[in-house]
N, C-alpha and C positions, 0 to 999 in steps of 0.2 A: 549567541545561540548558533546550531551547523543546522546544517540540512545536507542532504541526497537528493539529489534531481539526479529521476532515471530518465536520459535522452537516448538510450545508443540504440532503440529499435531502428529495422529498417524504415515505420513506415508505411507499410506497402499498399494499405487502406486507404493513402494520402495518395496513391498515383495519380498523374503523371506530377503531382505539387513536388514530388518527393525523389524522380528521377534524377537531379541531379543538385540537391540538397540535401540534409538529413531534415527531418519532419522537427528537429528545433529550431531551427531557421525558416521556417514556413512564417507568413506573416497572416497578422488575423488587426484588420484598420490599419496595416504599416507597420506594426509593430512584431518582432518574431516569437514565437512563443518563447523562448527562454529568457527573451528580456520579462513578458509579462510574467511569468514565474519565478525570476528571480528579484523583479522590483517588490513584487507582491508580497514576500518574502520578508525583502527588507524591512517594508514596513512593519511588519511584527516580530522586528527584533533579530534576524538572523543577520549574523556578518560574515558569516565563515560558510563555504558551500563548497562539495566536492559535486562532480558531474559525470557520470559515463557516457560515453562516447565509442560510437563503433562505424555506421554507414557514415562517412563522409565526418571523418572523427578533426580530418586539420581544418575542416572549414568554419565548427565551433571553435578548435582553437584562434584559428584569425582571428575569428568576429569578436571573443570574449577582449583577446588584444586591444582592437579599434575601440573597440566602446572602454577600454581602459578597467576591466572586469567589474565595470557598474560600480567601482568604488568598493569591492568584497574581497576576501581573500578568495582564490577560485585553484581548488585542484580538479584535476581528469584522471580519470582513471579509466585507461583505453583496453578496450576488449577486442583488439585489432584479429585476433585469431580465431573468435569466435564470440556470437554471444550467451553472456551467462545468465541470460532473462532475471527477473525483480530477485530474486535469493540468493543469486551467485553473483551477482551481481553489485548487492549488500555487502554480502560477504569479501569480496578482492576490495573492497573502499571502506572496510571497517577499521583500518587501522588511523583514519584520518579521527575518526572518534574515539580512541583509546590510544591519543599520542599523548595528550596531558591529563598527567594521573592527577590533577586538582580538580579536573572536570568528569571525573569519571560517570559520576553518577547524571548530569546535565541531560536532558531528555533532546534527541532531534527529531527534526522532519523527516520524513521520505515524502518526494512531492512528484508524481509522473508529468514529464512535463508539457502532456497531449491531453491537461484534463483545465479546465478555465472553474473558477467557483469564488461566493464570496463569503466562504464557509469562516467564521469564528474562531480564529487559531488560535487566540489567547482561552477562549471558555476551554478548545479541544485540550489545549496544554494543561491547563487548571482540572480538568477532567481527570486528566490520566496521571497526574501526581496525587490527587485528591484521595484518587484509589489504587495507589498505588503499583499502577499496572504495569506488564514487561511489555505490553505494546498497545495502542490504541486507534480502530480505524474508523475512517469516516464513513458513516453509509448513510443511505437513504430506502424509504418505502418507494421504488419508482421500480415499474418493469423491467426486467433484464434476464438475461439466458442465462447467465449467470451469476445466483444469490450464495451470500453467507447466510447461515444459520445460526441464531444467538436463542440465550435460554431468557425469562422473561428479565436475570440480575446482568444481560447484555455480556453474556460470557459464550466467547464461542463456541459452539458445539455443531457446527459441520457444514455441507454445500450444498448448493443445487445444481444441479448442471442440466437446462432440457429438461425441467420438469423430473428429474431424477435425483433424491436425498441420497448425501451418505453423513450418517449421523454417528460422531467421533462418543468413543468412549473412554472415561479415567483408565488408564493403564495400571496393572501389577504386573506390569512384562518388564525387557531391561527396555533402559531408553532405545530412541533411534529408531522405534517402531512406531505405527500409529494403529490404533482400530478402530476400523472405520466399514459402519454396517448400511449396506445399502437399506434403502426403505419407500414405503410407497410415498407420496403427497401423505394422504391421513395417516399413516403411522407416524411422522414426522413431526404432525401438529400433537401429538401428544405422547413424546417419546420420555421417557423417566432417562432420568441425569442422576447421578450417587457416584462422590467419589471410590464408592467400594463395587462399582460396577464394571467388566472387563467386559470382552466380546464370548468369552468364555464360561461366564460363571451368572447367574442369574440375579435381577434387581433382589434386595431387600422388601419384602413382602408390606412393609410399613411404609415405605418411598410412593409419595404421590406424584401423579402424572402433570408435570408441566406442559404447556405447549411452547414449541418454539419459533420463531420470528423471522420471516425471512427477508434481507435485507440488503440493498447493492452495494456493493464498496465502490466508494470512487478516487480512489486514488491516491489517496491522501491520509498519511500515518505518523502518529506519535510516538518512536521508540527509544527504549532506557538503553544505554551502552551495555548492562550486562546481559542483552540477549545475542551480542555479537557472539561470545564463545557458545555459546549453545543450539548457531549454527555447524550441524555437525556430519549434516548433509555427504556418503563420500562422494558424489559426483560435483565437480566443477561448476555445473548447470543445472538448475534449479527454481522454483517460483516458491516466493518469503510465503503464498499463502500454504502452501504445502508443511514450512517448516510451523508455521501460525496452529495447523491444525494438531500435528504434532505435540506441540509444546502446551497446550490447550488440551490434551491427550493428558498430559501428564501434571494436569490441574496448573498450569501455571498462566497467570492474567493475562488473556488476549480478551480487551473489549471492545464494545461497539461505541461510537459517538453518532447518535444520530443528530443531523443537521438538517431534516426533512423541510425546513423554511427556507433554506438556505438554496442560491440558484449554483446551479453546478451544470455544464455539458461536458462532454468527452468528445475532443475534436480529431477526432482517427478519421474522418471523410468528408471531402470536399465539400458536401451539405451541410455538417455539423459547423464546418466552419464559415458559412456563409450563414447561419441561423443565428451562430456566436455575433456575431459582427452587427445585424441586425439586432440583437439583444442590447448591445451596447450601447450602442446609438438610441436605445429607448431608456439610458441609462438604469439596467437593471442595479 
């Protein structure tokens, strides 16, 4: 099995950890995050992993050297002239997933590698072939500034940002666009979903009003190789949830996996990682 570890942020939530490291060599008990992210990994079956890399991109390379690349096959894919945040970023290391045409269809990870959890990868994997979905993400019911939006069959249909809905509709537009209708909180919780519905043209009068779910993603996704080509993004730089709502837009399976039992932080700050470490040691 492959994976995607996104490492190439700067960081900058991690300062001064992160002045003269990148935030995947930051250590949480001794140990730096990309080793726990990619042991973690191993354990469920991945042996192949590509990595991007940008603040301080030759010093992951060293380290993966010394540690002998943990016994994996290990590419980088260096975004030395800029970064191309989580979609463009897919996007320039997609070709490490559609190099062998016998594996085409084999599902990978995308694993951020400033997120810790002891989230179920085999059930998330068995999930998203189950139902055969183009991409599958991990969320949870936990506070956050920023929520997905799922309908109650965990199909996504839009964001929160600050208490602010935009709620994605089926498109009859050409591809490449998205519509996406702002809305309040309550309109939100019981917005109607029809794939014959645009931004343009009005529900079906027979279409009952579903409520929708809001839900945090944590970093963590299962997707099929054939949604590489259908990033089509033209700009370089881009975020996969942008391309997620899009493609979601145009009825195609982006789901939720919720793992709300499961323990998960997000270590972007010196606290979070000092909470992590403390957690371990209570052996969550």
């Amino acid at each position: 099995m492959k994976a995607i570890i996104l490492a190439a942020g700067l960081g900058t939530r991690l300062r001064p950890l992160t002045n003269t490291r990148p935030k995947a060599l930051v250590e949480l008990n001794g140990r730096t995050l990309l080793e726990i992210t990619l042991t973690r990994l191993a354990t469920f079956g991945v042996t192949e992993a590509i990595i991007n890399v940008h603040h301080h991109a030759q010093m992951v390379i060293d380290y993966l050297h010394s540690k002998n690349n943990f016994d994996m096959r290990i590419e980088i894919s260096r975004e030395d002239d800029q970064l191309l945040d989580t979609g463009g970023g897919l996007k320039k290391a997609a070709w490490f997933f559609l190099q062998d045409s016998a594996h085409l269809d084999a599902p990978f990870v995308l694993h951020n590698v400033d997120v810790i959890s002891n989230i179920d990868l085999p059930a998330m994997l068995q999930f998203h072939e189950e139902h055969q979905a183009l991409a599958t993400l991990a969320v949870q019911s936990r506070e956050s500034s920023r929520q997905l939006l799922f309908t109650p069959q965990l199909q996504l249909a839009g964001r929160r940002i600050s208490g602010q809905d935009s709620v994605i509709l089926s498109e009859a537009k050409s591809p490449g666009t998205t519509s996406a209708v702002p809305t309040t909180d309550e309109t939100a919780k019981t917005q109607t979903h029809s794939p014959l519905a645009t931004s343009h043209s009005p529900l079906p009068p027979s279409q009952k009003s579903s409520p929708l779910i809001p839900l945090a993603f944590s970093g963590i996704h299962v997707i099929s190789p054939r949604l590489l080509p259908m990033l089509t993004e033209p700009s370089p730089v881009f975020s996969i949830i942008d391309s997620y709502l899009r493609l979601s837009s145009q009825s195609q399976k982006i789901l939720a996996f919720r793992h709300d039992t499961s323990y998960w932080r997000d270590l972007g700050k010196p606290a979070d990682l000092a909470q992590a470490a403390q957690d371990l040691h209570q052996e969550l």
